[in-house]
Each structure stands twice: as C-alpha cells, then as structure tokens.
N, C-alpha and C positions, 0 to 999 in steps of 0.2 A: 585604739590604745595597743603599743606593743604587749607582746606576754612576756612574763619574766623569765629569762632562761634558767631558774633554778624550778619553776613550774613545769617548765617543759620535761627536764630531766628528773624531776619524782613522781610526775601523773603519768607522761607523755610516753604509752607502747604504741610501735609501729605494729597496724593492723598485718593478719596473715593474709587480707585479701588487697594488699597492696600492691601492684603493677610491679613487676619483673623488670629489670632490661636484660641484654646480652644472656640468653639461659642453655647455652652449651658450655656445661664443666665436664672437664676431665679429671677424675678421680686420681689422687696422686696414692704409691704404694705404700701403705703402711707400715711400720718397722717391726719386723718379723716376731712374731708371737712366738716362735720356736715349743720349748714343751709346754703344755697349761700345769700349773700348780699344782699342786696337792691343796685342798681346803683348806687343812693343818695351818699350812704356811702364808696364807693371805692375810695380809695387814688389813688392820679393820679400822676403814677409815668412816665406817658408821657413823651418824650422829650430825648434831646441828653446828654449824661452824660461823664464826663473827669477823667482821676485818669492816668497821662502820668510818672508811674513811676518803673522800673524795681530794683532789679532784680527778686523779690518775692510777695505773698502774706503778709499782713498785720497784723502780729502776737499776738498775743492777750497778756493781760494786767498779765493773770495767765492761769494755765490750759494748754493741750495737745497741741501743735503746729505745724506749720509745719515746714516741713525742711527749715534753714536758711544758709548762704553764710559763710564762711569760711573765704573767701578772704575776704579783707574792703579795699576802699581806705584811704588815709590819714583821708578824711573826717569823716571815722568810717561806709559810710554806704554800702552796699555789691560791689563791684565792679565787673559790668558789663562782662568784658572781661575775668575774672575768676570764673566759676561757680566752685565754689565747697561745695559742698552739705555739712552739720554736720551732716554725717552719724553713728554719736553715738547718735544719738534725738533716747529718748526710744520708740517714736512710731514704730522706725521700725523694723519689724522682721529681723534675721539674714542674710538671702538671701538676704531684698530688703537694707540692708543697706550695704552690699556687693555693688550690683547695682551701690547702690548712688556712694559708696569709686570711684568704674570704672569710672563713667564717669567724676567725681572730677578729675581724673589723666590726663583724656585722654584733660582734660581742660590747668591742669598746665603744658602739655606739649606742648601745643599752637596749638593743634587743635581744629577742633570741630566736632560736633555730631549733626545729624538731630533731630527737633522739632519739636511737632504737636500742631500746635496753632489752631488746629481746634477741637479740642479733651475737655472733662471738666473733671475738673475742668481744665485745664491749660490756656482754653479759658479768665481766668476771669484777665491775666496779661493783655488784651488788652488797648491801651489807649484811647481808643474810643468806648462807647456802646450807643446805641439807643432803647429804650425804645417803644412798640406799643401797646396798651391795645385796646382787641375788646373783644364783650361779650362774647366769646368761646374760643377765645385763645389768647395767649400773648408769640408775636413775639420779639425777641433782635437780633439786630445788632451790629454786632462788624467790625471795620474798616481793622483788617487784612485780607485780602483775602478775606475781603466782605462775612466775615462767616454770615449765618441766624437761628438762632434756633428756632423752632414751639415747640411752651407749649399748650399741652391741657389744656381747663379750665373745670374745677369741673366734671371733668373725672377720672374713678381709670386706672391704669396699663393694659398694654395689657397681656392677661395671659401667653402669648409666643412671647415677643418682637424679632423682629429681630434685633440682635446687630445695632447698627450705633457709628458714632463717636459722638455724638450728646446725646445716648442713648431714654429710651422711657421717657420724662420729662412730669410730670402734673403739676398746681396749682391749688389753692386757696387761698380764703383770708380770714386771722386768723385778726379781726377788721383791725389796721391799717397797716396790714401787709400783703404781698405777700410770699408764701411757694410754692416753685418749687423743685420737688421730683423726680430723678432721678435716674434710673436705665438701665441697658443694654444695657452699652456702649463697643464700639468696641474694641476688643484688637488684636492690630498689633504688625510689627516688629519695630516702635517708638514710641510705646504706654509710654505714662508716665505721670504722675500726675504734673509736676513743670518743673522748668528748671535744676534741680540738677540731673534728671533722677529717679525719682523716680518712682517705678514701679506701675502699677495696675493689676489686675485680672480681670474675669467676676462678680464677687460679687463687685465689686464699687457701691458704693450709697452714692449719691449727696446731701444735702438739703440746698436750698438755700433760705433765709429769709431776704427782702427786703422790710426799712421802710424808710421815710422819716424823719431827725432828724434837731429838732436846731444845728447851727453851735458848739455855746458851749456845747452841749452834746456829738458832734463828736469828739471835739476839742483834746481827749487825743488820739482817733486812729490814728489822723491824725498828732500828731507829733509821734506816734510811728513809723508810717510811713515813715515820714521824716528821720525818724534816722537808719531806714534800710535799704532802698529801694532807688536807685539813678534816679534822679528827669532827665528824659529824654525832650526835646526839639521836637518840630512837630509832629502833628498826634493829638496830645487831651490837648489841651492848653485850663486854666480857667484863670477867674480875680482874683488876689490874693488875693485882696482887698473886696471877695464877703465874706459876712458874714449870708446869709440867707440857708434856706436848703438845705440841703446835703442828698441823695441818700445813704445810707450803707449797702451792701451785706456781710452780717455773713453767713457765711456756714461751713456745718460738713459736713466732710467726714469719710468715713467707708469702710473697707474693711479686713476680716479677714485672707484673703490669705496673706496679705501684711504688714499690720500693727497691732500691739500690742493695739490699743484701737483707740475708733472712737478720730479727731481731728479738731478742729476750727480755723475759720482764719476769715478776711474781708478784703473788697476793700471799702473804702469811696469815695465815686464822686459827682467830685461837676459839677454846668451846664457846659457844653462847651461853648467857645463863638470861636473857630475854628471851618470851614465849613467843612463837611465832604469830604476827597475828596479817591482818589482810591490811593492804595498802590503804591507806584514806585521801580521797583524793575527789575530783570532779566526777568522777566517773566511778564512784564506789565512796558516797559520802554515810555509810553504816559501820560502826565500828561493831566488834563479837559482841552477840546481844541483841543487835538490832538497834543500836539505840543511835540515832543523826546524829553524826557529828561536825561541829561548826565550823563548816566551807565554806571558803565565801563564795557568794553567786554574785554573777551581773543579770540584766537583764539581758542582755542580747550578746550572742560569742565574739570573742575576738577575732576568731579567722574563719 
C-alpha cells in the first residue's frame, strides 16, 4: 500500500545519518557584519512565532519566485494532498524542472514521496518556530521533530564547513534587522528545497532577513498568503483578531547548479498563543503526559 503523502510530510524527518552525495561546498561570503550593535539597539525578536499554513512559501508581490502548486482546491489555494510543482517557473534549470514534473506525477498518481523537514530552506514551512536571542548566537526552533538550528553571531564562514542538513549559518544585525547567511548544506537522497521536490546542490546559499513589521505593513503578504497556501489546524494556532507585530522572514535563495537566477520568498508570523507540544506521529505515538495517543498502526511497514 502506497503512504499518503500528507503522512510523509507531518511524521517523515530525514535521518542525520543518511548518505551524503557530492560533499565538497565552498562557503560563499557572507554580507559584511560591519560594527556589532550595541545591546540597547537589538530588536527582540524573542519568543514563539505561528504561520500554520501549507502548502508553500509565501510568494512575493513581483519578481523571481518560488515554485508554486498546480493543483488548487475549489477555494483557489494550493491543495494539500496534490503537490504538484509549476515546473515551467523560469527559475528553474532544465534538469531541476524535470525533477519538479517527477515528483508532480508521482503525486497525481496518489502516492507519495519522502521529505526533509529538517533541511533549509524547506525547514521554514513549519508551523511553529521559536525564536532565542543570546549574545553569541541565535538559536530557532521548529516543532517538527523538534528541529534546533545554532546561528553563529558576528562570526564569518567556516573556510571548510562540513556539509550538515542545517548547513554552516552566521548572523548579524543590519539596524533593525536580523541576516542569517547560509551555506553548506547537506545534500542526500531527499535532498530538496520545498515540497514540490525541487532540487538543491552544494552551492545552496541561504539569506535570511528577519524584521519586525506593523500589521498593516504585512497585511499585503499575508493575504497573499491566504490565497495560496491552505490554512492547516494544530500545531501553530494565532488570535485572528491580533493586529500588533508580526515577525516576517524574506529570504533569497541561490543556487547555480539548479536555478536560473537567485529567488525570494517570505513567511509572515504572527505570536503563537498554542503551547508547544511534541509531534504525534509513528515514531513518537505519546502525547505531554505520557498518555498513547491514537495512531493508527498496521502490522507490517509500508516501505
């Protein structure tokens, strides 16, 4: 029996000890940290952050994008249970938009395909991140499988990172803004940028640019949002009703093995007022307490 590709994508982490290909990166320069702040003046982007909404990133107003959903439900916005990538978006090169077409197929034919929610960018679909600012580094949590990412602060590049899924990530802060610059992320055998499969290489580099904005200055990504992306239930629940700041993550990615020109996206997030709790799933069937919670089992695995 196929697995459902919504199973794959809320249980399914890509192990750390899964096979490498290609593992010579070259660390690309980071954008100049110039003076470190004063304490005083750091934006405190502290605290739990919510954006519970699949199936994609947050596509920008004009300009280079990313890959978006094919399928739509009635509602117009991407439909969950069919990924299928627009593997004619001119960012992508010939091969990775091959890629994309495969795993589109392997979607409409009501399977599914493993995904590595622990990998970036694809990490930033999560509906749950946690925010930890200390003077050296700055730590984010994401609720899926209780991923942790360690940011150097006002650190440059290791000059020979060891690949990870994670890659080697610095920051600093541009006045009211956090820049977090990545490079020499792991490439495996579910290596992929999104949920449409889209491929990466060792030349991936990251940047990620994180302010705090009035509501009404977000207010156009966040129904662009709405009108793409389907508005998922548990895990990273906000007040509708909040109208003060909002958390927004614009990031470019680049990659020349792959893509035809660097491309932009954001996640807007607003507070959580759900408490974090631990994934439930095949592989962590206890919810806080200890108490089973009701998974279904087969007797014998799918794959």
């Amino acid at each position: 029996m196929g697995v459902r590709l919504r199973d794959f994508l809320l249980c399914a982490t890509l192990a750390a000890a899964t096979p490498a290909w290609g593992q010579t990166a070259t660390p690309s320069v980071p954008p100049a940290a110039g003076v470190v702040q004063d304490a005083a003046s750091i934006p405190d982007f502290s605290g739990r952050w919510a954006h519970p909404y699949l199936t994609g990133f947050e596509p920008p107003r004009s300009g280079p994008g990313p890959v978006r959903n094919k399928s739509r439900l009635p509602s117009g916005v991407g439909n969950f249970q069919l990924l299928v990538g627009d593997y004619a978006n001119p960012i992508l090169k010939p091969h990775a938009a091959e890629v994309v077409k495969k795993h589109g197929e392997i979607s409409l034919a009501g399977e599914g395909y493993p995904t590595p929610s622990n990998q970036v960018p694809y990490i930033f679909w999560d509906f749950w991140m946690e925010i930890i600012q200390k003077p050296d580094k700055i730590v984010l949590i994401y609720r899926h499988a209780n991923e942790v990412r360690w940011v150097r602060l006002n650190e440059p590049h290791l000059a020979h990172p060891t690949p990870s899924w994670h890659g080697d990530a610095v920051a600093h802060y541009e006045g009211d803004t956090l820049v977090i610059d990545t490079v020499g992320m792991k490439v495996g055998p579910f290596s992929m940028v999104d949920m449409y499969g889209t491929p990466q290489s060792p030349a991936l580099h990251v940047v990620e640019r994180y302010r705090l904005l009035d509501y009404d200055a977000a207010k156009d990504a966040i129904e662009r949002n709405e009108k793409e992306n389907f508005r998922a239930s548990g895990g990273g629940e906000f007040d509708a009703s909040y109208r003060g700041k909002v958390l927004q993550l614009h990031f470019t990615v680049e990659d020349d093995n792959v893509f035809t020109m660097p491309w932009s996206a954001t996640i807007t997030y607003r507070p959580a007022v759900s408490p974090r709790t631990d994934l439930i799933c095949a592989e962590n069937p206890r919810e806080p307490g200890g108490k089973v919670s009701m998974v279904p089992q087969a007797e014998k695995p799918d794959f």
